[in-house]
N, C-alpha and C positions, 0 to 999 in steps of 0.2 A: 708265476706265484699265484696262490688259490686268491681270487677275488677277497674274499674277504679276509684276508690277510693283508691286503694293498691298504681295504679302508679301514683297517685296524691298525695300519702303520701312517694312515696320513690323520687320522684322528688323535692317534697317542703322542703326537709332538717328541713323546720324551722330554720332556721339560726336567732339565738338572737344576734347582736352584739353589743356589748356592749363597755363600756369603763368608767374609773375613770373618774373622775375631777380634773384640775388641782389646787391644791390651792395658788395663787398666792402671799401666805401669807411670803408661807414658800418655795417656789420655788419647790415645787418636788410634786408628786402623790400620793392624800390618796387613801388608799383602804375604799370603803366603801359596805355595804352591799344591793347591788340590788336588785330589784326583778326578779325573773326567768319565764320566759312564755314559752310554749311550743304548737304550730300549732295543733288542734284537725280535725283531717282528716274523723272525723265521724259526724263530724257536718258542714248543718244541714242534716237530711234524702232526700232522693228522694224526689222532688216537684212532681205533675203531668208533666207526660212527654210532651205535650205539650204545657206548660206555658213557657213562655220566660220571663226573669227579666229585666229590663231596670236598667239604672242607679240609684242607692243608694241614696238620697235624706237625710235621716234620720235613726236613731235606736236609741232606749228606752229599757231599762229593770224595770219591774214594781218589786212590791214588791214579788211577788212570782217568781223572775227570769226567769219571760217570757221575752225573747225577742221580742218586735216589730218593721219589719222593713217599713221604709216607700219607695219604690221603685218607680218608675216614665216609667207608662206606656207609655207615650207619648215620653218618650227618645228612644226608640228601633229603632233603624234602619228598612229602611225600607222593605229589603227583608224580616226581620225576621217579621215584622208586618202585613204585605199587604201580602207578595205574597203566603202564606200557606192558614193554617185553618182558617185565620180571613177574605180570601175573601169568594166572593160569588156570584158564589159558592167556594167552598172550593178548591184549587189548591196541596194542599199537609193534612197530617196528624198532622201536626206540623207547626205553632204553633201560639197562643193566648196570648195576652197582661195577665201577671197574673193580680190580683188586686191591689189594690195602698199600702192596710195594712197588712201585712201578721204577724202574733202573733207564736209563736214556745215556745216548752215549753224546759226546760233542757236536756231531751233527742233529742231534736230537728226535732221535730217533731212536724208538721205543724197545730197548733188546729182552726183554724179560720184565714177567710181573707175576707176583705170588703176592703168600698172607690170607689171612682168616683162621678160623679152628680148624685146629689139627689133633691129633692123636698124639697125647705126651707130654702136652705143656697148655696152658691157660693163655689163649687168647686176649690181650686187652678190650676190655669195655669201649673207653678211645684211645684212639691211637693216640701218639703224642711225639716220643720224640724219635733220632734215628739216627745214630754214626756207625761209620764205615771202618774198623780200624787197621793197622798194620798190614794185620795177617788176611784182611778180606773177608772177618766175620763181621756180620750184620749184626747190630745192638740196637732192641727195640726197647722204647719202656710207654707207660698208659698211664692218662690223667682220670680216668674215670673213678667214680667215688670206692670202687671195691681193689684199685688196679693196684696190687702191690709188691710186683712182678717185674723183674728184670726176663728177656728173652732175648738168645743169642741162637745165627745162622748163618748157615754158609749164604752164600752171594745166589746160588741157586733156589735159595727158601727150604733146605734142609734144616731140620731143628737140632740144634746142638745141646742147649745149657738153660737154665728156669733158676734164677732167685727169688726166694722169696713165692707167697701162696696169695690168689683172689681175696680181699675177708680177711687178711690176718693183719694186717698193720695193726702194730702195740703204739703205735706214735712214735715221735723223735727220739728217745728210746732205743728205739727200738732195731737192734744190731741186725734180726734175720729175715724181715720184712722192708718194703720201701711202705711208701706212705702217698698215691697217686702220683709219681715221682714225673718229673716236666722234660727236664734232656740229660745229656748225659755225655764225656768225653774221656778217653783213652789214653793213659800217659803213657806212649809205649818204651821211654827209658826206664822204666819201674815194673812194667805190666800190671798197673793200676787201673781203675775204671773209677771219676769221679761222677757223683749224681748229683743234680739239682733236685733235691727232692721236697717238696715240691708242692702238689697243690693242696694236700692234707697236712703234709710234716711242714720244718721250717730250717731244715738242714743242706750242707751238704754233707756227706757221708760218701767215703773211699772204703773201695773193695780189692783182692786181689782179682785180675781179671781169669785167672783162670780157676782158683777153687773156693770163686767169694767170701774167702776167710776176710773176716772185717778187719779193717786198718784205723782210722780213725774218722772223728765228726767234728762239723763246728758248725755253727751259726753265725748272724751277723756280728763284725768287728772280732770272729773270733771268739763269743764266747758259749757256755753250753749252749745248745738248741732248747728251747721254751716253747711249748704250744699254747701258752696264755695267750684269750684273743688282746691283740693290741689295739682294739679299735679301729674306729677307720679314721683313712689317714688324715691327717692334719697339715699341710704345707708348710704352717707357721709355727709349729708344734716343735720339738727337739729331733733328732732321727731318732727313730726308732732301732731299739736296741736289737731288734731281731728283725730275720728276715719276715716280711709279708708273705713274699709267693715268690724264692729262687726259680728263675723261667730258664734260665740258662746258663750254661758253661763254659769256658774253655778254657785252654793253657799255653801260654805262650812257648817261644821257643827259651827262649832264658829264664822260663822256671816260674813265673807269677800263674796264679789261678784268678778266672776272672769270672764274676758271677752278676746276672744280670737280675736286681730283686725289681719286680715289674710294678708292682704295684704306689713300692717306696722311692718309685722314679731313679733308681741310681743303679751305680754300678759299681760293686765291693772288689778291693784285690787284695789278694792270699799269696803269702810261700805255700808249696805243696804242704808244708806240716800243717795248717791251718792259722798261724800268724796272719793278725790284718796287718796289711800294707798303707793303703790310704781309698779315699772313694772318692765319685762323683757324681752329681744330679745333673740330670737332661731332662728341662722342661718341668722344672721343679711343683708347677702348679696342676699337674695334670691331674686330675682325678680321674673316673670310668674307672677302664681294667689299667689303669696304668701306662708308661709312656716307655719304658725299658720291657720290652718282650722278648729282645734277643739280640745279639750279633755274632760279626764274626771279625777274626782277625786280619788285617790283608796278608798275601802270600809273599811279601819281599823278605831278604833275608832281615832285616831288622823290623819288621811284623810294625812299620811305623803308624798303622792309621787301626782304628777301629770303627766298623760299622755297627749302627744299632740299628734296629728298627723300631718302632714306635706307631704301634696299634690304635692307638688312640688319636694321635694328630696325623696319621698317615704318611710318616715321615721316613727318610734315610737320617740318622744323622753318622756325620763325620767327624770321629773324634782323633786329636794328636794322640798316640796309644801312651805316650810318656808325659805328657802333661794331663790326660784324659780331659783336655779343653776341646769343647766345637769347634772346630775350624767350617763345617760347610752341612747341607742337608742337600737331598732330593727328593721329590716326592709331592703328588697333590691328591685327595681323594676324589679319586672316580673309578667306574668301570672300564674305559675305555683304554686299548692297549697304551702301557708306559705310566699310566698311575697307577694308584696305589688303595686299594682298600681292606682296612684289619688287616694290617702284614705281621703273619705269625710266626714266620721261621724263613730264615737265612742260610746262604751257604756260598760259598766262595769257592775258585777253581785254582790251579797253579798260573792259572795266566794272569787272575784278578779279576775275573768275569763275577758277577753276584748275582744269585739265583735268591730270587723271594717269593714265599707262597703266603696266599692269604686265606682267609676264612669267610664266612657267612656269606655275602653276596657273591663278588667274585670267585672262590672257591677254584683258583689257577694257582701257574705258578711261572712267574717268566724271568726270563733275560736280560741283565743290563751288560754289556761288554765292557771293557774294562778299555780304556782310550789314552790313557799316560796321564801326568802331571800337567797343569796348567793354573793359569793366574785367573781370579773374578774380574769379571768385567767391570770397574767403578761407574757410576753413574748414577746409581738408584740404590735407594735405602730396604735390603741391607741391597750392596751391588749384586748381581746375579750373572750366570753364563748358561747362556742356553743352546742344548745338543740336540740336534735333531735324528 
């Protein structure tokens, strides 16, 4: 194993820390059965050594558990972009914007990478979000202040399909534009495509996935979408009736829509028509960017657990998907392999494996293996179990 891969696995502990839930029914702590992850220090392989990664924008795993990440060339700092191998002339040996898609298969290893301007369609500003759907079209979308563009590819970086134009978001409103839209996911018993749209609008909004004829919108609890500022947020304030910044999406297998508003700390559930279901807050006090930036669902057939991630306190957490109560977290902020810093986007395998990438400092994206069900260890306040 590459040297410094050894001291990157004997440094990153992997620390899962975990904890019960209290149930307030019965005033004491049930033990219930977690799931166990463990930091894979082998993934993923050597890049080219002079590609540099910029900050994590997105990740997807398609149906054969590729990984793809969406990364944001134009984030890199700028010694690391200018003052090397990308002037010119070349000032150093190292190093080169990688490309924006980068695809890795299971063993992690690097099969294909595209993305940037092309001929045909409108590149995003920043990248942002990225699923893989059914049929192994590639669906990007862009947070950037003009990005109001959906774009679809084959798996190769072929460009297919463009909603929506640079510059034209009318607001939430607004049926033939996104509005800097955040992620985005694919009901394939409908051939639907829903948006968290996002960092300008305050919707989501359903398209027909193949001739974006619009379907319907909604906002928080369900009702129209409002771009009135709400202020900022207030803990102790009422919930806010609209979403702040829908970060994320997805859909279960029995039919609820789950939206992650990041800023409002919580996480909304929908029927596909856009009926609210019920919500929940995690880490209800957090202010920054917010403390819900995304999850994903596990892959068992009853989709029991929901992970979130949590940009703000660098967290995993782990939530019952049917109670949408904490049962457990992982996660500590640092650099070093198995922590966690700014974790921006998620993504889960068929096996249960979680891939999480982050932003700013770190600017990776690694591996926690997915290790079965197991009990916290009691002892300590909350109790914890730790995997190395």
């Amino acid at each position: 194993m590459n040297p410094k891969r050894i001291a990157r696995a004997a440094l990153g502990l992997a620390l899962l820390l975990v904890w019960t839930w209290q149930d307030a029914s019965v005033g004491h702590a049930q033990k219930v059965q977690i799931p166990i992850f463990e930091y894979d220090p082998t993934f993923p392989k050597p890049l080219p050594e002079n590609w540099a990664i910029g900050p994590i924008g997105g990740l997807a795993v398609d149906r054969q558990d590729h990984l793809y990440v969406l990364q944001r060339p134009g984030g890199l700092l700028t010694n690391e972009r200018f003052s090397g191998a990308d002037d010119n002339p070349p000032k150093a040996d190292c190093c080169v914007p990688a490309p924006p898609v980068l695809e890795f298969d299971q063993r992690g290893t690097l099969i294909r990478s595209w993305g940037g301007p092309g001929p045909g369609y409108d590149w995003p500003q920043t990248e942002h979000g990225v699923f893989v759907d059914q049929k192994d079209v590639v669906w990007l979308a862009g947070s950037g202040a003009k990005d109001a563009q959906l774009l679809k590819f084959t798996r190769e970086g072929k460009f297919l399909q463009q909603f929506g134009k640079p510059g034209m978001s009318g607001g939430s409103a607004d049926t033939k534009n996104m509005g800097s839209p955040a992620n985005l996911v694919v009901d394939p018993a409908a051939n639907e495509v829903y948006v968290a749209d996002g960092y300008s609008n305050h919707r989501v909004i359903v398209l027909d996935a193949d001739t974006f004829a619009f379907k319907r919108m909604w906002g928080a609890y369900g009702n129209k979408p409002d771009d009135k500022d709400p202020g900022p947020y207030n803990p102790d304030a009422p919930p806010a009736q609209q979403f702040r910044l829908p970060h994320n999406i997805a859909i279960s297998r029995d039919g609820f829509v789950y939206v992650a508003d990041r800023p409002n700390n919580r996480i909304q559930v929908f029927r596909k028509d856009g009926t609210y279901v019920k919500e929940a807050f995690v880490s209800k006090r957090t202010l920054l960017a917010g403390a819900a930036s995304g999850f994903v669902l596990s892959p068992d057939p009853q989709q029991r657990f929901l992970y979130m991630i949590d940009g703000a306190n660098h967290h995993v957490w782990i939530l019952n998907r049917e109670t949408l109560q904490v049962i457990a977290r992982f996660g500590q902020q640092g650099l070093f392999g198995g922590s966690l810093n700014v974790p921006h986007a998620i993504a889960v395998d068929s096996r249960g494996n979680l891939y999480i990438g982050e932003n700013f400092d770190a600017r990776r994206f690694q591996r926690f293996l997915y290790k079965g069900l197991g009990t916290p260890v009691a002892g300590t306040n909350p109790p914890t179990t730790i995997v190395r």
